[in-house]
C-alpha positions as CSV (number, residue, x, y, z in Angstrom):
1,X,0.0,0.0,0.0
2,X,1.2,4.0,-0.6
3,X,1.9,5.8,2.4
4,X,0.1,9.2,2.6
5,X,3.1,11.1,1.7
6,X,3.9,8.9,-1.4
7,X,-0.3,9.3,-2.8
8,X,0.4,13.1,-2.3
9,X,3.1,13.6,-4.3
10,X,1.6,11.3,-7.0
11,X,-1.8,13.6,-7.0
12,X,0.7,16.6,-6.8
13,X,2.7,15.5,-9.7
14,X,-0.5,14.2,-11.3
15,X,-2.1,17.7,-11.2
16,X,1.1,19.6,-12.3
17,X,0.9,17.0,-15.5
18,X,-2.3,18.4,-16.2
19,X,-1.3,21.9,-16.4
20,X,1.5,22.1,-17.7
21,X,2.3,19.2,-20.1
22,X,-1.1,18.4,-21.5
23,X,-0.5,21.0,-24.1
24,X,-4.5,21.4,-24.7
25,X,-5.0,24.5,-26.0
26,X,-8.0,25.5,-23.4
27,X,-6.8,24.0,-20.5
28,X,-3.9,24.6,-17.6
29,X,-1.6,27.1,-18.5
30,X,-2.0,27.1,-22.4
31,X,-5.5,28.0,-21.6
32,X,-5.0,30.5,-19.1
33,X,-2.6,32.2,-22.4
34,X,-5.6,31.8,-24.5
35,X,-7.9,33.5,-22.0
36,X,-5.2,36.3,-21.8
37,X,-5.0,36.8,-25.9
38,X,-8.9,36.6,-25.8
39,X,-9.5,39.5,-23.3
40,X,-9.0,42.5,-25.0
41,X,-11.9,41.0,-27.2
42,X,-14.5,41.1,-24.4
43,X,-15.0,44.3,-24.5
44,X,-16.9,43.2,-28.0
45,X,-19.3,41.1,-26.5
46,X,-22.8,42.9,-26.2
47,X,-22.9,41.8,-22.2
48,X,-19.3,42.0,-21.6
49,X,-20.2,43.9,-18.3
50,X,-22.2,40.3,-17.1
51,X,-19.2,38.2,-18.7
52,X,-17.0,40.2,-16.1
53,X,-19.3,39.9,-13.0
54,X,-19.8,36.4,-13.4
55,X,-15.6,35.7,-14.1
56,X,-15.2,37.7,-10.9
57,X,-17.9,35.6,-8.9
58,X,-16.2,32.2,-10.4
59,X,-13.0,32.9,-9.0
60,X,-14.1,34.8,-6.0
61,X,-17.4,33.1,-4.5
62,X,-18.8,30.6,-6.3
63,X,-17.7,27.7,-4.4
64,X,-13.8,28.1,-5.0
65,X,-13.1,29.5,-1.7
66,X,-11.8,32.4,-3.0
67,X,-8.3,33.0,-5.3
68,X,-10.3,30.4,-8.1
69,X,-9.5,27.4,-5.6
70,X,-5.9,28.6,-5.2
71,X,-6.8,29.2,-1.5
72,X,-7.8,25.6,-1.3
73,X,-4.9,24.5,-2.6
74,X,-2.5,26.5,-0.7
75,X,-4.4,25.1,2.7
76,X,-3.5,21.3,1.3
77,X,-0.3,22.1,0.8
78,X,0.2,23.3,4.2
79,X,-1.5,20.1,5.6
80,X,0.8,18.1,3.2
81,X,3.7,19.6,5.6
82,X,5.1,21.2,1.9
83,X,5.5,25.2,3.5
84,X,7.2,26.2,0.6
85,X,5.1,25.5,-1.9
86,X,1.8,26.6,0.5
87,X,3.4,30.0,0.9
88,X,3.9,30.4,-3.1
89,X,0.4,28.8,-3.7
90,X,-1.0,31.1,-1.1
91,X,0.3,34.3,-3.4
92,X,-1.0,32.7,-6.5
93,X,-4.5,33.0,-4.6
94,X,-3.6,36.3,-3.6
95,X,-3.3,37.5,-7.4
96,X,-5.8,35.5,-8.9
97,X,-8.2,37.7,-6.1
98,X,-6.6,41.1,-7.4
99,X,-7.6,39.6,-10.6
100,X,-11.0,39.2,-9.9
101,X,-11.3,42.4,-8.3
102,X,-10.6,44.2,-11.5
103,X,-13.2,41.9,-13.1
104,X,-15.0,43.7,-10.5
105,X,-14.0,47.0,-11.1
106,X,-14.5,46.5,-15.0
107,X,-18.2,45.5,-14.1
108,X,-18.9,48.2,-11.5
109,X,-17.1,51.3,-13.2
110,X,-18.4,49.5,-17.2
111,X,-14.6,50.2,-18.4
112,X,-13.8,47.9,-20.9
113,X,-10.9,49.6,-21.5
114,X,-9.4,47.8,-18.6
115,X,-9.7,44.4,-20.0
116,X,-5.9,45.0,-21.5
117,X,-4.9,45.2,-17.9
118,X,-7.1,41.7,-16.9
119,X,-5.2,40.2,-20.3
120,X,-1.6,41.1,-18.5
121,X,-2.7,39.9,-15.0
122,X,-4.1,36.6,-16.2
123,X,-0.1,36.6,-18.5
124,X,1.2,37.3,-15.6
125,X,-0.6,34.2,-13.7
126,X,-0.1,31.8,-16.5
127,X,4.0,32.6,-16.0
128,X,3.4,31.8,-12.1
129,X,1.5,29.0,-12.6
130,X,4.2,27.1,-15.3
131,X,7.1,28.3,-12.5
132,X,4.7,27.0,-9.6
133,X,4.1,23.4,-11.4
134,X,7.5,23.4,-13.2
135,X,8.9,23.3,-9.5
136,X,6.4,20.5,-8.2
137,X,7.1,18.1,-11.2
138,X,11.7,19.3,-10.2
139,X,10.5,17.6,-6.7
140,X,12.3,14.5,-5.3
């Protein structure tokens, strides 16, 4: 049988897999750049305004506990006795909850001009992410 630590890293290494190798071009980090080259398009949309509300409620409240599940994640980590990677999870969350909070803004203040700054801060992400993963696939 696995011990607990051994399953961890598997599901760790498992989940960094998905993100970062599984080149599919709308999920894990690839789809986080397509989402980033998209952006400046939502403005476009006839109820961009809603698009942003509900992007900022997906990764803020609906059931992600906050930071798009980042928070979550960060908390495992902690619990998986891996501090270092909690602490760099735990500002992932942190950004992906600035990022919603310009959702926000875009929503509330109807600038759609801002959506070139949401494309940069999900660029931004993405590049955090592939580090963050890169260096749980480098563990032992």
């Amino acid at each position: 049988a696995m011990t607990l630590n051994a399953a961890i890293r598997v599901a760790l290494r498992d989940n960094a897999l998905g993100l970062v190798i599984d080149r599919a071009p709308h999920r894990g980090i690839m789809g986080m750049e397509a989402v980033a080259e998209n952006f400046e398009n939502w403005g476009n949309a006839n109820d961009w305004e809603v698009c942003a509300r509900i992007a900022y409620q997906n990764i803020e409240i609906r059931g992600s506990g906050g930071g798009f599940f980042r928070k979550l994640y960060a908390q495992f980590l902690r619990e998986a006795n891996l501090p270092q990677l909690a602490e760099t999870m735990q500002e992932i969350a942190n950004e992906w909850s600035a990022f919603a909070q310009l959702l926000k803004r875009i929503a509330n203040e109807k600038d759609a001009a801002l959506f070139a700054d949401a494309s940069r801060a999900i660029r931004r992400l993405a590049m955090r992410e592939e580090n963050f993963w890169g260096r749980v696939l480098d563990l032992e």
